[in-house]
C-alpha positions in Angstrom: -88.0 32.9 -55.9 -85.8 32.4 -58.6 -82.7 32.7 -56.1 -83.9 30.9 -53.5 -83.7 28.2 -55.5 -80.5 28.1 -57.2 -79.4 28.3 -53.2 -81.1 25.3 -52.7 -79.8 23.2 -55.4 -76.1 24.5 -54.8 -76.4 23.6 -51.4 -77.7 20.1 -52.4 -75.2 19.4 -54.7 -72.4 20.4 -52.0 -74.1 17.8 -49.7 -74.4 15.5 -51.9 -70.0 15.9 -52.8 -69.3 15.7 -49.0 -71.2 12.5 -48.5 -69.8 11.0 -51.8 -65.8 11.7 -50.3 -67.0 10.3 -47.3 -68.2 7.2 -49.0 -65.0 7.4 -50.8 -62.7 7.3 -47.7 -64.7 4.6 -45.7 -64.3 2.5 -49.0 -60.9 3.3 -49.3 -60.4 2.3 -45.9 -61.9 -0.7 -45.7 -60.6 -1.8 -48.9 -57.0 -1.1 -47.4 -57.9 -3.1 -44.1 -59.0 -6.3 -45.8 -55.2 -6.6 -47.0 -53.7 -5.9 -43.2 -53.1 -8.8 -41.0 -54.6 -8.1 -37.5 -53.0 -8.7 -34.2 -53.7 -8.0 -30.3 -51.4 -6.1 -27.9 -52.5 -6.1 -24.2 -50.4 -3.0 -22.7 -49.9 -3.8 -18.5 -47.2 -2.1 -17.8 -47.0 1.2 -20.3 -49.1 4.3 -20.5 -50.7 5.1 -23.4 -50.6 8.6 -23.2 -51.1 10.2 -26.9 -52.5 6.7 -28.6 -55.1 7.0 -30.6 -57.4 5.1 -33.2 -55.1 5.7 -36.5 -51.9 6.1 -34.4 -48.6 4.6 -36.7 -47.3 1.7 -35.9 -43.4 1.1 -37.0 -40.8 -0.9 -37.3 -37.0 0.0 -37.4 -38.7 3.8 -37.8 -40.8 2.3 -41.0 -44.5 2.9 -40.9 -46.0 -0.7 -41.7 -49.9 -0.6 -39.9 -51.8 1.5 -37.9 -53.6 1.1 -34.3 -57.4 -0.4 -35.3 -59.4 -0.2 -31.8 -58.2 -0.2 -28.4 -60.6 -1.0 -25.3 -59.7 -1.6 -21.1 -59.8 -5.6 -20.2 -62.8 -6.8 -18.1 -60.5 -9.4 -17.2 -58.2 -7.1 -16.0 -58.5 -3.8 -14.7 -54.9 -2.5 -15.6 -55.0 -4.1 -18.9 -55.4 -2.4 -21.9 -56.6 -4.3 -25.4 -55.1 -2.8 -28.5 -55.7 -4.3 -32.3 -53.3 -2.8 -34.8 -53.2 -4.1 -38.4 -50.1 -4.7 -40.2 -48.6 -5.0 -43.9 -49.1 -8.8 -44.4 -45.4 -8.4 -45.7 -43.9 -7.7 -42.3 -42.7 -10.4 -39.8 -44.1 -10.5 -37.1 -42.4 -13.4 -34.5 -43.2 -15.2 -31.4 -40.1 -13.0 -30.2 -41.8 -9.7 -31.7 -42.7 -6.8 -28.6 -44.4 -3.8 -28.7 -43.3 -0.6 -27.2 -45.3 3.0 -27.0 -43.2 5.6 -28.1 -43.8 9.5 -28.3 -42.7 12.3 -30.1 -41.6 15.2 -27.0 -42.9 18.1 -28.9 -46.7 16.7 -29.8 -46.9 14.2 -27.5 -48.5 11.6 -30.1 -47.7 8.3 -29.3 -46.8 5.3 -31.2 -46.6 2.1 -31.6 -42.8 0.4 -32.3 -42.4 -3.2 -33.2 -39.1 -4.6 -31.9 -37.3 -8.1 -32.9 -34.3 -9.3 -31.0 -32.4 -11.7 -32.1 -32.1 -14.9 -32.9 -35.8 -14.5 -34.7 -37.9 -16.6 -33.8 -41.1 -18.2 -35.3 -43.9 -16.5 -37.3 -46.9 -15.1 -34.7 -50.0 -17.3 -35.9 -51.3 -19.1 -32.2 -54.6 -17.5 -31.4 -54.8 -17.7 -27.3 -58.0 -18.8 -25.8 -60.9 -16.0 -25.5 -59.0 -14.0 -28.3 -59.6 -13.2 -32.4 -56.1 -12.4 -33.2 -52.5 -13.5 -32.2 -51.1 -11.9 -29.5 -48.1 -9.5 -29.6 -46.1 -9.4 -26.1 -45.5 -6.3 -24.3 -41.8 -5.0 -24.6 -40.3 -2.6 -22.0 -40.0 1.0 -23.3 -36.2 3.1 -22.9 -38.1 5.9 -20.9 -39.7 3.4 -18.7 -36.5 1.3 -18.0 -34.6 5.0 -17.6 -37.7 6.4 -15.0 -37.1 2.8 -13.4 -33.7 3.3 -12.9 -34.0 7.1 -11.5 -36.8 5.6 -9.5 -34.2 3.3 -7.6 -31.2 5.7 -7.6 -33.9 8.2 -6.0 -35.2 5.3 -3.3 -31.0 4.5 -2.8 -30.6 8.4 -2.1 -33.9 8.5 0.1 -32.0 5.5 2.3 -28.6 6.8 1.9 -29.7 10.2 3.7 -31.8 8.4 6.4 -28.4 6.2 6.9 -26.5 9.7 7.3 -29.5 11.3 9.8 -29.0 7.9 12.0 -25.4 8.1 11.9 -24.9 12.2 12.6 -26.8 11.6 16.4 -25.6 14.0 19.0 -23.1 10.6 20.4 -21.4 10.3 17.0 -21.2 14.2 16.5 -19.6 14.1 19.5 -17.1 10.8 18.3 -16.8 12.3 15.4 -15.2 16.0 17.0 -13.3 13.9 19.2 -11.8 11.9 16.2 -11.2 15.7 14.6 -9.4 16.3 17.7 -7.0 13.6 17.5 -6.6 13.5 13.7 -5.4 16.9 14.1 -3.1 16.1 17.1 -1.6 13.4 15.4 -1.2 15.4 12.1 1.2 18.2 14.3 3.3 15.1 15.7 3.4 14.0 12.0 4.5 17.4 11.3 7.1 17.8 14.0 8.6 14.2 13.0 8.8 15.1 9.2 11.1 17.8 10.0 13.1 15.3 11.7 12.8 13.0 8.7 14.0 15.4 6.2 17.0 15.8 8.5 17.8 12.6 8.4 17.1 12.3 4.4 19.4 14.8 4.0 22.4 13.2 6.4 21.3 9.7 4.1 21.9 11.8 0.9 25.0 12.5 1.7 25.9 8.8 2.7 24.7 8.1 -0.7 26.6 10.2 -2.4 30.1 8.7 -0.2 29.0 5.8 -0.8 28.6 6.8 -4.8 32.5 8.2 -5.1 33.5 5.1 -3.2 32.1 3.1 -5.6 33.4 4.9 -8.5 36.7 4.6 -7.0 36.2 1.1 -6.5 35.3 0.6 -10.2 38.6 2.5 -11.2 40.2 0.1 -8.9 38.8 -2.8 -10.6 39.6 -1.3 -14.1 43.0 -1.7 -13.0 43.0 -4.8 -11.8 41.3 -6.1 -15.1 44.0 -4.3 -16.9 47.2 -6.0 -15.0 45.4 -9.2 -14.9 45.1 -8.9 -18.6 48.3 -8.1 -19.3 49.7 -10.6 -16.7 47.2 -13.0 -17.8 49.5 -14.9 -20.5 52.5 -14.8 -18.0 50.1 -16.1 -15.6 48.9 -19.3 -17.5 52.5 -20.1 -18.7 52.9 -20.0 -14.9 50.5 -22.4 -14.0 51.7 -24.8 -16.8 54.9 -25.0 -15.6 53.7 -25.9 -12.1 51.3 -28.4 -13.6 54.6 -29.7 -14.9 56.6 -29.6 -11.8 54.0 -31.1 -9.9 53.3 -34.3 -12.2 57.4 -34.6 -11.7 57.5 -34.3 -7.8 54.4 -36.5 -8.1 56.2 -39.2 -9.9 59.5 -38.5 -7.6 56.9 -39.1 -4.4 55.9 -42.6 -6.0 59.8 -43.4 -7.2 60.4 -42.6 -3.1 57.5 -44.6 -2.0 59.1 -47.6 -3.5 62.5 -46.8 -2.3 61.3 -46.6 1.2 59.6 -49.7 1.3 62.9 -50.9 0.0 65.1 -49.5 2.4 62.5 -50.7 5.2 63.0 -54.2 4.1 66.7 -53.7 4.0 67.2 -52.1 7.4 64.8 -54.5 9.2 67.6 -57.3 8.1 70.5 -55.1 8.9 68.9 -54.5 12.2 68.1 -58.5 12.6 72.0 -58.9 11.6 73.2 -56.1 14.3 71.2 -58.2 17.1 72.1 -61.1 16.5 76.3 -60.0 16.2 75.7 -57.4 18.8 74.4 -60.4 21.5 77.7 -62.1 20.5 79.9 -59.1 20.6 78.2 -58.6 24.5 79.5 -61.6 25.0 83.1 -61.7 24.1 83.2 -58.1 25.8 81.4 -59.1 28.9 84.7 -61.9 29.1 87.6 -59.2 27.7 86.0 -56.7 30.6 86.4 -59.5 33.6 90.2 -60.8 32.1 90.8 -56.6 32.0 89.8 -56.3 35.5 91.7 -58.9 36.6 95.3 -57.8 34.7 94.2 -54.2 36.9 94.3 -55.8 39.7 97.3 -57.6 38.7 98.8 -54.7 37.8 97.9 -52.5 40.6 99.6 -55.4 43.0 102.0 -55.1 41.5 102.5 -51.0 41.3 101.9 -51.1 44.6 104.9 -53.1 45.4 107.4 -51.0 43.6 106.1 -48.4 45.5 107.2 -50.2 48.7 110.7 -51.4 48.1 110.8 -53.8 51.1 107.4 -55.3 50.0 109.4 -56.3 46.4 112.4 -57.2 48.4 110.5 -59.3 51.4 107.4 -59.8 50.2 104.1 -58.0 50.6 103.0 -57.4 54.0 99.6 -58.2 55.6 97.7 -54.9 54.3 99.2 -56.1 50.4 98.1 -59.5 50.7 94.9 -60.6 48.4 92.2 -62.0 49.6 93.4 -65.9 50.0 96.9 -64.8 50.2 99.5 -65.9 53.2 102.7 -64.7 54.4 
């Protein structure tokens, strides 16, 4: 008897500890959850694989609240109602989102708080048919990754239906064809490099000719530069003295310019003069030339008669006589 009851007060006073730490802890808790500022999340577009009542809720990787309730929208069927309470010292914004995050190895998810800036304006509006101020969905990493995969696999999908379309039996049979004449135009390629590299070759050495030519020519020119260098004082005292000459033969042109006009002026008058005594002289020589003629005559009468010495002696005969004349 005596053991049977010390049993029953031990177990008793064990019952009576457990239900005192519980009371503890639901104090505790409620004591901490009177401080917390509560707000509203309404996930749409996330799973919330993992989240449970008590799950952390962070910011920058800084614990500051934890996930209250959570119940599915009658509103919406895809909608799901989270409250999470928050440090009253923490900012939340009108720009704030929330994104579910999870931990690979456990699988528990969370609940990350992320500000972009410029910040906006504290969170305090309470929407219509709600308690607390509404946080806006963000977009998680994994979800904008599994997005992008998504597309890249429905691009793929397309890409290989594009290449099923395009490898028909017609194309396959282009397409061999095209082979074909790829391949016969890559031999004819073939057979005219051979004759290309020929002809490289023959320009190679036209280049290098043409290189030693030039060389030559530069000697050449060294040369040249050299005599004209040496020259080149000889040279200007050269062209100085032709400068020279030339201003003289210049002024000698003008000094014979003037002369000219001179002598023009002159020989017009002695020409005037000549005219004028060479009318007169035509004169007196047209009269000396008739009186001449008529002494020849004369004379020749008179020649004619010696030759006939009974014409002196007797007189001329009838041939001898003038015109006019008588016996």
């Amino acid at each position: 008897m005596e053991a049977d009851a010390r049993y029953t007060y031990v177990g008793a006073a064990v019952l009576a500890l457990v239900a005192a730490l519980v009371a503890a802890l639901v104090w505790l808790g409620n004591l901490g959850g009177n401080d917390r500022q509560r707000f509203a999340i309404h996930f749409e577009r996330q799973a919330l694989d993992g989240l449970q009542v008590g799950a952390d809720v962070t910011l920058r990787g800084i614990k500051v609240g934890r996930v209250d309730d959570y119940a599915l929208s009658v509103a919406r069927f895809n909608r799901v109602r989270v409250v999470v309470g928050i440090d009253p010292r923490v900012p939340v914004l009108t720009n704030t989102e929330a994104v579910v995050t999870r931990n690979f190895v456990t699988g528990i998810a969370s609940i990350a708080l992320v500000t972009r800036e410029p910040a906006g304006a504290p969170l305090e509006d309470v929407p219509e048919g709600e308690k607390y101020p509404v946080i806006a969905e963000g977009r998680s990493d994994l979800d904008e990754i599994a997005g992008r995969v998504n597309k890249v696999g429905e691009m793929a999908a397309t890409a290989l239906n594009n290449i099923n379309l395009l490898l028909n039996a017609e194309n396959r049979q282009a397409l061999r064809e095209t082979v074909d004449s790829v391949r016969t135009l890559a031999d004819g390629l073939n057979r005219r490099l051979t004759t290309l590299d020929r002809t490289l070759a023959q320009i190679g050495t036209a280049a290098r000719d043409v290189g030693d030519a030039s060389a030559r020519l530069g000697q050449v020119g060294e040369r040249i530069a050299g005599v004209v260098e040496r020259d080149g004082a000889r040279l200007d005292q050269t062209l100085a003295e032709t400068e020279r000459a030339l201003a003289d033969a210049r002024k000698a042109l003008q000094q014979i310019a003037s002369t000219s006009v001179a002598v023009q002026e002159q020989v017009a008058a002695t020409a005037q003069r000549f005219e004028s005594t060479a009318t007169g002289l035509d004169d007196q020589v047209g009269a000396a030339v008739s009186e001449l003629r008529l002494s020849i005559e004369a004379a020749t009468r008179v020649v004619d008669r010696l030759r006939d010495p009974r014409a002196a002696l007797l007189g001329p005969g009838k041939a001898q006589l003038g015109p006019g004349e008588k016996r």
